[in-house]
Each structure stands twice: as structure tokens, then as C-alpha cells.
GUDRENPA-264075 format. One line per field, with one value per atom (N, C-alpha, C): residue number from 1; residue in three letters; z, x, y. Coordinates in Angstrom, 1 decimal, decimal comma. Atoms other than C-alpha are relative to their C-alpha. Layout:
# GUDRENPA-264075
num = (NUM:...)
residu = (ALA:...)
up = (Z:...)
east = (X:...)
north = (Y:...)
This chain:
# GUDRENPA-264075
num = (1:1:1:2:2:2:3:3:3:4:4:4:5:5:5:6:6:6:7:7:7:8:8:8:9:9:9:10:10:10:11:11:11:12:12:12:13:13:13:14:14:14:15:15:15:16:16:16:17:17:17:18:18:18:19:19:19:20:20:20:21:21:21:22:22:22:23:23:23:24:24:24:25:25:25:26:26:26:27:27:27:28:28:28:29:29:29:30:30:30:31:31:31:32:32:32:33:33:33:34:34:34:35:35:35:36:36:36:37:37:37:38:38:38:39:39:39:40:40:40:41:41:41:42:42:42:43:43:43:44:44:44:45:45:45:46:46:46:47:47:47:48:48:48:49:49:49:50:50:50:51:51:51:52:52:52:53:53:53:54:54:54:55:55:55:56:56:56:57:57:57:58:58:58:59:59:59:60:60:60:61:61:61:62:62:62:63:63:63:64:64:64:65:65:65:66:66:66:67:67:67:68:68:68:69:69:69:70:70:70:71:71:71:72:72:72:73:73:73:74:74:74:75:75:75:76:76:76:77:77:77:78:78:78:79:79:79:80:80:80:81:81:81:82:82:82:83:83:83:84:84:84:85:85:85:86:86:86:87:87:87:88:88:88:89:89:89:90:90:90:91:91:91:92:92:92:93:93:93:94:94:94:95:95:95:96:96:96:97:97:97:98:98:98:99:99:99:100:100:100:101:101:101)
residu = (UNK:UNK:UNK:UNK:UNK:UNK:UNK:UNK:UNK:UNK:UNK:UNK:UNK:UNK:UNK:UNK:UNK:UNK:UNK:UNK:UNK:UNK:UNK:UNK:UNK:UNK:UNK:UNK:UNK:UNK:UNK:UNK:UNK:UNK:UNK:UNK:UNK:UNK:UNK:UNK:UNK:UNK:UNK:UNK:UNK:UNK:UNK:UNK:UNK:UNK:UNK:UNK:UNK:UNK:UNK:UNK:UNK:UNK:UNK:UNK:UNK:UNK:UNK:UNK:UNK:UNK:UNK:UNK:UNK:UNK:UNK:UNK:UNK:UNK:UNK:UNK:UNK:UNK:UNK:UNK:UNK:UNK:UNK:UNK:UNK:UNK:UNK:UNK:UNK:UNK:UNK:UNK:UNK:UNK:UNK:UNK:UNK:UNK:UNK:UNK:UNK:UNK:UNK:UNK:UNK:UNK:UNK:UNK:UNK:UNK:UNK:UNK:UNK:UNK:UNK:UNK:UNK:UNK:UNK:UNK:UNK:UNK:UNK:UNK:UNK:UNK:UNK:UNK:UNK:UNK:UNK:UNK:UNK:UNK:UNK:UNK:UNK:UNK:UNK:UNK:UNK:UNK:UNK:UNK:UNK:UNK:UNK:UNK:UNK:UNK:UNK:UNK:UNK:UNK:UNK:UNK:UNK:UNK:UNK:UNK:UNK:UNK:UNK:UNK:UNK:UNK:UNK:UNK:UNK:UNK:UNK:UNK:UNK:UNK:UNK:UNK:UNK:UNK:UNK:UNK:UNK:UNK:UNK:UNK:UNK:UNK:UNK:UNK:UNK:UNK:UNK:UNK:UNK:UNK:UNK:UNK:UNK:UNK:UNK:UNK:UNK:UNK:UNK:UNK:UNK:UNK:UNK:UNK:UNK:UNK:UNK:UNK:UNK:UNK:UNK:UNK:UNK:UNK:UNK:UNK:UNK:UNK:UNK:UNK:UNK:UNK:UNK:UNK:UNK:UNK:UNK:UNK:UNK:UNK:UNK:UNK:UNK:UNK:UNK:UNK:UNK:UNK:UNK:UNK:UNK:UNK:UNK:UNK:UNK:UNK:UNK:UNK:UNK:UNK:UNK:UNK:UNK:UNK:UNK:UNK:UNK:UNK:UNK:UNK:UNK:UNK:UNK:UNK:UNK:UNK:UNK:UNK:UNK:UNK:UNK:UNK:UNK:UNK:UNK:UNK:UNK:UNK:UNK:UNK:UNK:UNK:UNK:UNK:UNK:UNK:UNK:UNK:UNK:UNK:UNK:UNK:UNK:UNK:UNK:UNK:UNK:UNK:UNK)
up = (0,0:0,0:0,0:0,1:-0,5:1,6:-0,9:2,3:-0,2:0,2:1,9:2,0:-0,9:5,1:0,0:0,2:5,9:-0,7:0,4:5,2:-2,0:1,7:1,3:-0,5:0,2:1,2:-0,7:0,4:1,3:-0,9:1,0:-0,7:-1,4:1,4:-3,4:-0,5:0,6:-2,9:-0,2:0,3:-2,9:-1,6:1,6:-6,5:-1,1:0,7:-7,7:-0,3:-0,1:-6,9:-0,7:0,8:-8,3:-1,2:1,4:-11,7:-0,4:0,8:-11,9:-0,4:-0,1:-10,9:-1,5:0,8:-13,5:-1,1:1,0:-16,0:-0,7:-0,2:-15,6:-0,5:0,3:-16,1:-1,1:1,6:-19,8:-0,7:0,8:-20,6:0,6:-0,7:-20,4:-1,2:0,5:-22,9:0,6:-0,8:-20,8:0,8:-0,6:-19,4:1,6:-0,9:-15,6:0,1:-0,1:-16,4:-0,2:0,5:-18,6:1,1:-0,6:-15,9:1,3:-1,3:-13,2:-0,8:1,4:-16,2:0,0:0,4:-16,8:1,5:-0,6:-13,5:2,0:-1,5:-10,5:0,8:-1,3:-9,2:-1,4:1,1:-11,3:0,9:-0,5:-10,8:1,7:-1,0:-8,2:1,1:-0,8:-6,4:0,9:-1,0:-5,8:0,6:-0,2:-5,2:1,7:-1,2:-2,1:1,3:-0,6:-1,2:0,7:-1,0:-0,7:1,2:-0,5:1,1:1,5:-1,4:3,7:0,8:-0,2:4,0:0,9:0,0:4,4:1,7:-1,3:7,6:0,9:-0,9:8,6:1,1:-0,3:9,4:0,8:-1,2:11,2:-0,8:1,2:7,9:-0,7:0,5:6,8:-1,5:1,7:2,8:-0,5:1,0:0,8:-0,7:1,4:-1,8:-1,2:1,3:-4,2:0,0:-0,4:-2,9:0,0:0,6:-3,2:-1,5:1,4:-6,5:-1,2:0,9:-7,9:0,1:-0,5:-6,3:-1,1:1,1:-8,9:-1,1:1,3:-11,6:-0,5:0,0:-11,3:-0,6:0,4:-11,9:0,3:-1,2:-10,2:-1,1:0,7:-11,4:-0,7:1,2:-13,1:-1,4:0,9:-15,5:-0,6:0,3:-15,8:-0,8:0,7:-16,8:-1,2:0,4:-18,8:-1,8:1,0:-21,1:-0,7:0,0:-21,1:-0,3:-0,7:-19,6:-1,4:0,9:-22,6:1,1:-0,3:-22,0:-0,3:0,1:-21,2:-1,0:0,7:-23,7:0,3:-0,9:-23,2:0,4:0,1:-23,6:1,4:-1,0:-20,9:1,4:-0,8:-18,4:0,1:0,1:-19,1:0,8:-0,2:-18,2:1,4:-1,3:-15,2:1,2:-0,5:-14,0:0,9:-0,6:-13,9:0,7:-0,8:-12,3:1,5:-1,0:-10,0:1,3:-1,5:-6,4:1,1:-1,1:-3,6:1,0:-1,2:-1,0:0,8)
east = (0,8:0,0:0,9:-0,8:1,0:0,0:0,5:1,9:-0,3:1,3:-0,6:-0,6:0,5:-1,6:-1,2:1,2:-5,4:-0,2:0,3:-5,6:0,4:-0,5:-3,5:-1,3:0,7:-6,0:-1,7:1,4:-9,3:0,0:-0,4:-8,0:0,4:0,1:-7,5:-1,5:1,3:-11,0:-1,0:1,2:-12,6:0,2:0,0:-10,6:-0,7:0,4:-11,5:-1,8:1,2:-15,1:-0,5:0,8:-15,8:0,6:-0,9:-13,5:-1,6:1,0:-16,5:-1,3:1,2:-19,4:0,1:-0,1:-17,7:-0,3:-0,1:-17,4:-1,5:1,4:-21,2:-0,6:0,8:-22,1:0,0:-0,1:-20,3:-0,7:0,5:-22,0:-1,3:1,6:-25,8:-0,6:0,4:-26,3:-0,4:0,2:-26,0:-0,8:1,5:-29,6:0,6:-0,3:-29,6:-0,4:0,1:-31,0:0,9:-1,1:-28,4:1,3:-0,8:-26,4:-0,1:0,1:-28,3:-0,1:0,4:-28,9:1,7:-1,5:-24,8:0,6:-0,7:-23,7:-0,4:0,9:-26,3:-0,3:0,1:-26,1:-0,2:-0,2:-26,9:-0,2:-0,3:-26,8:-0,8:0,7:-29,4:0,5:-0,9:-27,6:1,1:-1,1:-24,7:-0,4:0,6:-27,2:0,0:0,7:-28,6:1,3:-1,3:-25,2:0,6:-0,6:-23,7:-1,2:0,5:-26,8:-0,1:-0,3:-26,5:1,4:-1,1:-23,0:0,0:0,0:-23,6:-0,5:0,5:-26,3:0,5:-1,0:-24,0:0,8:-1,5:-21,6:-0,7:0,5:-24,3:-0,6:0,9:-25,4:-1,4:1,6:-28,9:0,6:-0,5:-28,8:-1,5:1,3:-32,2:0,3:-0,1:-33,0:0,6:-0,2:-32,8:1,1:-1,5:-29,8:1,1:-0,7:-27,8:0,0:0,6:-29,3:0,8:-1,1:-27,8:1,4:-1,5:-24,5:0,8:-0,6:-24,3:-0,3:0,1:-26,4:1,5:-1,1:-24,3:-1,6:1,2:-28,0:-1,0:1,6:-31,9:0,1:-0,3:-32,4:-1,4:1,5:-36,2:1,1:-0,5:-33,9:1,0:-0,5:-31,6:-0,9:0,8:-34,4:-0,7:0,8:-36,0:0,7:-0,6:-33,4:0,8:-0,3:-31,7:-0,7:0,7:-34,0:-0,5:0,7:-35,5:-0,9:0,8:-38,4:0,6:-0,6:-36,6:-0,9:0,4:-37,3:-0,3:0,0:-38,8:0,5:-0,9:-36,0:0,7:-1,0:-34,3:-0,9:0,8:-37,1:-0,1:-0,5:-37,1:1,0:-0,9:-33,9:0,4:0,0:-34,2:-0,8:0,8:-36,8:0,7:-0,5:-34,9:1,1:-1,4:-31,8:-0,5:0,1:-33,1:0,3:-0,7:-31,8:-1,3:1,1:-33,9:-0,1:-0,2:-34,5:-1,1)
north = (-1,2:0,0:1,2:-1,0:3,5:0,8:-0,1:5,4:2,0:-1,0:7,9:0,8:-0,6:10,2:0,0:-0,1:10,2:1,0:-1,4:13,8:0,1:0,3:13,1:-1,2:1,2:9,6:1,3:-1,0:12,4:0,7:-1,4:15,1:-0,8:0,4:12,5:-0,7:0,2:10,9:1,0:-1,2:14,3:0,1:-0,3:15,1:-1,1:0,9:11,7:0,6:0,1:12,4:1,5:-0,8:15,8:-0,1:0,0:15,0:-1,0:0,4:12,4:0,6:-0,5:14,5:1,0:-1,4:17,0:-0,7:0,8:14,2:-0,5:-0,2:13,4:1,1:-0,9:16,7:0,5:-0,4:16,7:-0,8:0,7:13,6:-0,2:-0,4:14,7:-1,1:1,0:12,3:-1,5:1,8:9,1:0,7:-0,3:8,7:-0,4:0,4:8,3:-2,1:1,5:4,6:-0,5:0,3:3,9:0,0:0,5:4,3:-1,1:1,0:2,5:-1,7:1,2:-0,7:-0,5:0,3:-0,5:0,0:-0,4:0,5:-0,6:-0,2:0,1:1,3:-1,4:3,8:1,0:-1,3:7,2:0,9:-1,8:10,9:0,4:0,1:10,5:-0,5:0,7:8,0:1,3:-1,2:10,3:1,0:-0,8:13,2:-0,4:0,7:10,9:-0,3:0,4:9,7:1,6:-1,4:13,1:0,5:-0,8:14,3:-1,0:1,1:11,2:0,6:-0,4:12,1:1,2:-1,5:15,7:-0,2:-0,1:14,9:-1,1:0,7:12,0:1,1:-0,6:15,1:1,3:-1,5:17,3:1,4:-0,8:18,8:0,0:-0,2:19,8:0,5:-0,4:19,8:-0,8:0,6:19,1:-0,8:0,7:17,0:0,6:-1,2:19,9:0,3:-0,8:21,2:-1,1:0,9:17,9:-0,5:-0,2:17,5:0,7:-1,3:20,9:-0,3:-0,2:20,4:-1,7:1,0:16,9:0,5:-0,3:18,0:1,4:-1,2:21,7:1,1:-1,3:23,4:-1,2:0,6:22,9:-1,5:1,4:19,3:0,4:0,0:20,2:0,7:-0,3:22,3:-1,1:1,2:19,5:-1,2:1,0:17,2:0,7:-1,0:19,9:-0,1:0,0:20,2:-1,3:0,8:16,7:-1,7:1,4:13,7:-0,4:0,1:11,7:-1,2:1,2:8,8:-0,9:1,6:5,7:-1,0:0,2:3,7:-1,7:1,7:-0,5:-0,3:0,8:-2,1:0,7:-0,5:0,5:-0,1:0,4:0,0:-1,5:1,6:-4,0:-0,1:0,2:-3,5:0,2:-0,6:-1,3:-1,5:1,1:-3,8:-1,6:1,1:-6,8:0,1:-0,3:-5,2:0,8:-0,6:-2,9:-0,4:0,8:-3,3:0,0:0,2:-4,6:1,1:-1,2:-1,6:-0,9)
């Protein structure tokens, strides 16, 4: 293992993690199914994730407000201009993968 400091360990999972959020936000083309169908988790996911995180840490953060901070703008505009209708085969798809909650 490297020997990495906690504080160096964070500061690279934080870069990692907004390089993807940023990466995400250039490819508005991949549907959020398409990512949960290929991947198990989409834009939402991370939305949810940071905002657990956030009140893990003593922080109050909305839905909306974790939302923006992945999309990078209100998520209705985000869907407004982006979101298409999943199409059968991507709901099919959704269907049989979906995770148990």
C-alpha cells in the first residue's frame, strides 16, 4: 500500500469524486437509467449519497440542494433540457436489475 496520510487519502477521494461529478455533467447524454442498467447507481444515487453524508456530518442539505451540487444546476432544469423517455427495452432492463431496497 502507499503510504498515503489520511488527510492526502481524502484530498484524493474528494478530486476523484468531483472529476466524476464533472465528467457526468459533460455527458448529459447518458440517461440516468443507462447508468443504473450498466452500473447500479446514477446521478441520483450520488445526489442521495452526498446528502446522507452531508447529515452524517451534522449537515442539513435538501433534496434539491444535493441535487444541484451533482447536476451543477436545479435538477427540473436539468431534466427539462436533457432527460428523454426511457425507452422498453431501458425500463425492461431497469426492472430486472433494480436493487432490492
Amino acid at each position: 500500500m502507499s503510504n498515503l496520510t489520511n488527510d492526502q487519502r481524502i484530498a484524493l477521494e474528494a478530486a476523484v469524486f468531483r472529476r466524476l461529478v464533472e465528467h457526468l455533467r459533460t455527458r448529459s447524454d447518458v440517461q440516468n437509467i443507462d447508468l443504473m442498467n450498466l452500473a447500479g447507481f446514477c446521478r441520483n444515487c450520488l445526489s442521495n449519497w452526498y446528502r446522507e453524508a452531508a447529515e452524517a456530518s451534522g449537515e442539513e442539505l435538501s433534496k434539491e440542494e444535493s441535487r444541484e451540487i451533482i447536476y451543477g444546476e436545479p435538477y427540473a432544469d436539468w431534466q427539462a433540457k436533457h432527460q428523454r423517455e426511457a425507452s422498453d427495452v431501458q425500463k425492461a432492463a431497469f426492472e430486472a436489475n433494480k436493487p432490492a431496497h
